[in-house]
VEXLUM-335721 format. One record per residue: residue in one letter; y, x, z of N, C-alpha, C in turn. Coordinates in nm, 2 decimals, decimal comma. Layout:
<sites>
  r     n_v     n_u     n_w    ca_v    ca_u    ca_w     c_v     c_u     c_w
  a       Y       X       Z       Y       X       Z       Y       X       Z
...
</sites>
This chain:
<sites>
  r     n_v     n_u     n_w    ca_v    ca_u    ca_w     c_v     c_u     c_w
  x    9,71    7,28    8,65    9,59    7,23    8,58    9,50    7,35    8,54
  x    9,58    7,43    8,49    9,52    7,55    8,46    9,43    7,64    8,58
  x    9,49    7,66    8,66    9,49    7,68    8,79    9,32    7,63    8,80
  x    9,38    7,56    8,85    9,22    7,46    8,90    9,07    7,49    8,82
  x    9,13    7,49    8,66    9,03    7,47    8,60    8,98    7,63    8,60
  x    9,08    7,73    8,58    9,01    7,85    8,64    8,93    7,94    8,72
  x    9,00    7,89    8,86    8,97    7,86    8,96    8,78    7,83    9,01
  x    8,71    7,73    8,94    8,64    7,69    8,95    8,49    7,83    8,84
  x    8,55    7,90    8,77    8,51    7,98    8,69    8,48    8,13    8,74
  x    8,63    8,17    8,83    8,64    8,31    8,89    8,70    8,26    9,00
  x    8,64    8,35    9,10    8,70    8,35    9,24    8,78    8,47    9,28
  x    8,92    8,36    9,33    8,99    8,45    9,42    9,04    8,53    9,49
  x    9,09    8,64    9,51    9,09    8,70    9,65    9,17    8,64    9,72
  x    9,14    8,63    9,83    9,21    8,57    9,97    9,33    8,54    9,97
  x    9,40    8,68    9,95    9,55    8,79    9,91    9,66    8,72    9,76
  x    9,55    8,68    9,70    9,61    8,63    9,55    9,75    8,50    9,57
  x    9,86    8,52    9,52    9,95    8,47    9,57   10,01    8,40    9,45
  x    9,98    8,45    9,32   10,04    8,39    9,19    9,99    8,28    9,10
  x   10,07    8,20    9,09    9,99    8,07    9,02    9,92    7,97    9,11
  x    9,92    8,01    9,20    9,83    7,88    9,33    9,95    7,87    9,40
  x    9,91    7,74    9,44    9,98    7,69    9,56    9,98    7,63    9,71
  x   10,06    7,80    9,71   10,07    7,85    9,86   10,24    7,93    9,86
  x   10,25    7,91   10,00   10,39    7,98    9,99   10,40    8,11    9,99
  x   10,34    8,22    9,88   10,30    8,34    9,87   10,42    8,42    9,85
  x   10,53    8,37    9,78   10,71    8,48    9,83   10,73    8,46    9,98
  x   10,72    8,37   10,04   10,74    8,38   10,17   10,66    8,45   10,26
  x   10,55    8,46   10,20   10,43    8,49   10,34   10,46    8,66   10,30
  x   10,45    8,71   10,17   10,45    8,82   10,14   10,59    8,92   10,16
  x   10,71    8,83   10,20   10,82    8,89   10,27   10,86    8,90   10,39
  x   10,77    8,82   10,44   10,77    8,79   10,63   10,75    8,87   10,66
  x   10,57    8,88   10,60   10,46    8,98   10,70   10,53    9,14   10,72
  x   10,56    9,18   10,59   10,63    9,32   10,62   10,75    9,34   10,75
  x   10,84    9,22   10,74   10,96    9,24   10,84   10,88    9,17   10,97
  x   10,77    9,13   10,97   10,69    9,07   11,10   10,66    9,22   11,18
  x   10,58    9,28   11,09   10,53    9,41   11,13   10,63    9,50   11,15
  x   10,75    9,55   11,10   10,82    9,60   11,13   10,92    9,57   11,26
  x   10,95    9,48   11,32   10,97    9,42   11,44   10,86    9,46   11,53
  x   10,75    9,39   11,55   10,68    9,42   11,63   10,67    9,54   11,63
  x   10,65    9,66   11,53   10,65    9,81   11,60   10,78    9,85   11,70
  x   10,89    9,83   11,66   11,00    9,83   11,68   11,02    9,78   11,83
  x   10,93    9,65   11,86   10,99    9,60   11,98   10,92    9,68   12,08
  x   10,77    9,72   12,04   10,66    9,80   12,11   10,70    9,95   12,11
  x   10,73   10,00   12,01   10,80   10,15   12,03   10,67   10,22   11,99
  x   10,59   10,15   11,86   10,44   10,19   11,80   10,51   10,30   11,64
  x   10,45   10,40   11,59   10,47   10,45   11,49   10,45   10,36   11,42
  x   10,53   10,39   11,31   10,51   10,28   11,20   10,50   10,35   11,03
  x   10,41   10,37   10,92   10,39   10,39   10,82   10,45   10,27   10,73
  x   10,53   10,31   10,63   10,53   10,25   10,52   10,55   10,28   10,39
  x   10,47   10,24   10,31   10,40   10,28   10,14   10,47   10,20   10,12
  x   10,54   10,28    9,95   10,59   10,21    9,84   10,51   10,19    9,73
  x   10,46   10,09    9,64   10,41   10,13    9,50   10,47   10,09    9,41
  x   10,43   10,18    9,31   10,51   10,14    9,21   10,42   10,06    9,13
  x   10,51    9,96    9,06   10,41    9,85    9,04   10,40    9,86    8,86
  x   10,52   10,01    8,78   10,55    9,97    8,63   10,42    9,95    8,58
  x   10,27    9,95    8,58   10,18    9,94    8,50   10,10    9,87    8,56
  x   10,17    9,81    8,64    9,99    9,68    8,75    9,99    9,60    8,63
  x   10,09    9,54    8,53   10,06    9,42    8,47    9,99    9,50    8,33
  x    9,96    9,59    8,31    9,86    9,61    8,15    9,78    9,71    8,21
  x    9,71    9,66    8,28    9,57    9,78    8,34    9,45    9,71    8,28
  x    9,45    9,61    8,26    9,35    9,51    8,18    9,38    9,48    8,07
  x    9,27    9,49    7,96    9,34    9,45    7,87    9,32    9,30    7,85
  x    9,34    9,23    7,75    9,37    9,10    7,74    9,24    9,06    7,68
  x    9,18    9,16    7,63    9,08    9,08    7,52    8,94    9,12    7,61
  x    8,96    9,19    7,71    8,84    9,20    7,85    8,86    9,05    7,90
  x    9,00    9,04    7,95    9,02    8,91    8,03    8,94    8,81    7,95
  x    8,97    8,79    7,79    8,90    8,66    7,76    8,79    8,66    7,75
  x    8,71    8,73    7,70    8,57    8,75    7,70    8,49    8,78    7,83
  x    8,56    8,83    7,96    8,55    8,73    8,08    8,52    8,61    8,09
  x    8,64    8,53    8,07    8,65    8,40    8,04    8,46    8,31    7,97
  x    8,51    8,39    7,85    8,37    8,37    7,74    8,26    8,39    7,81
  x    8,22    8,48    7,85    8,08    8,53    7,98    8,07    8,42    8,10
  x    8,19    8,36    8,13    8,17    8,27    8,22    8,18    8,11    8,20
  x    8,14    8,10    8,06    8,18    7,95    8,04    8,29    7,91    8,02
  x    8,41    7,92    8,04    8,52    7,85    8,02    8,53    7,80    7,95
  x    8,60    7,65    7,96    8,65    7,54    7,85    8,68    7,68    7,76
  x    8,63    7,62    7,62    8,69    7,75    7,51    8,87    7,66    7,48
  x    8,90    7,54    7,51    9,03    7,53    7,50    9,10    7,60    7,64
  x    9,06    7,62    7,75    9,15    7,68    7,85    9,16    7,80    7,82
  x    9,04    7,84    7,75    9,07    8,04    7,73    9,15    8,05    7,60
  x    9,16    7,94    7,54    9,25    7,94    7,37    9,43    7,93    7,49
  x    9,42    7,87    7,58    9,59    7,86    7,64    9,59    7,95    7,70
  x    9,48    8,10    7,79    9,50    8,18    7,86    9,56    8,30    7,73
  x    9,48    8,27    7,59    9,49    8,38    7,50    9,69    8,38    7,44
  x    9,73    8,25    7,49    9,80    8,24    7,41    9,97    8,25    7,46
  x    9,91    8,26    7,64   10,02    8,31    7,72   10,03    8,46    7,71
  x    9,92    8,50    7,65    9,93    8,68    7,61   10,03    8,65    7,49
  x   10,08    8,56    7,42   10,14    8,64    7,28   10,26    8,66    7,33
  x   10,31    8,78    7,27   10,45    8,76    7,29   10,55    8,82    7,42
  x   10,48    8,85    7,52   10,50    8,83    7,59   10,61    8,96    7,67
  x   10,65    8,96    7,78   10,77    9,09    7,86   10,75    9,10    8,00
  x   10,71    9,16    8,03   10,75    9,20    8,17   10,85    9,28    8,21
  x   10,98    9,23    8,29   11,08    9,30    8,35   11,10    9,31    8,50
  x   11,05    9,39    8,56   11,10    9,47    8,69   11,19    9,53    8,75
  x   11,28    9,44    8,82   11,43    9,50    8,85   11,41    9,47    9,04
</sites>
């Protein structure tokens, strides 16, 4: 629900895989072993980049995101449930 009502406020990139529904752990673990096969069967060089992901989740801060939100209208109760998945909150990367 959230989703949707978001959704309709800010647009997605194409690529966005979290919180919508699509099969985005699947598509995003194929495609690598898709492409690694096909170099493999062709006998093409192949590059592959690691990133490190420890800081992708606090490059924004939270109070940009909602005032985002605010600049674009949002139900002020959907941006009170976006503010409030900020409290508290952990990210663990294993």
């Amino acid at each position: 629900i959230l989703t949707a009502k978001l959704s309709k406020a800010c647009l997605l990139n194409s690529r966005q895989r979290s919180f919508i529904r699509v099969a985005g752990c699947f598509e995003h673990l194929k495609l690598p072993q898709t492409i690694i096969c096909s170099a493999k069967r062709e006998h093409r060089p192949l590059g592959v980049l690691f990133v490190d992901i420890a800081k992708a989740f606090d490059t924004v801060s939270h109070q940009h995101i909602l005032r985002g939100l605010q600049q674009r209208e949002v139900d002020p109760y959907v941006i009170s449930l976006v503010s409030n998945m900020y409290e508290n909150i952990h990210t663990y990367i294993t």
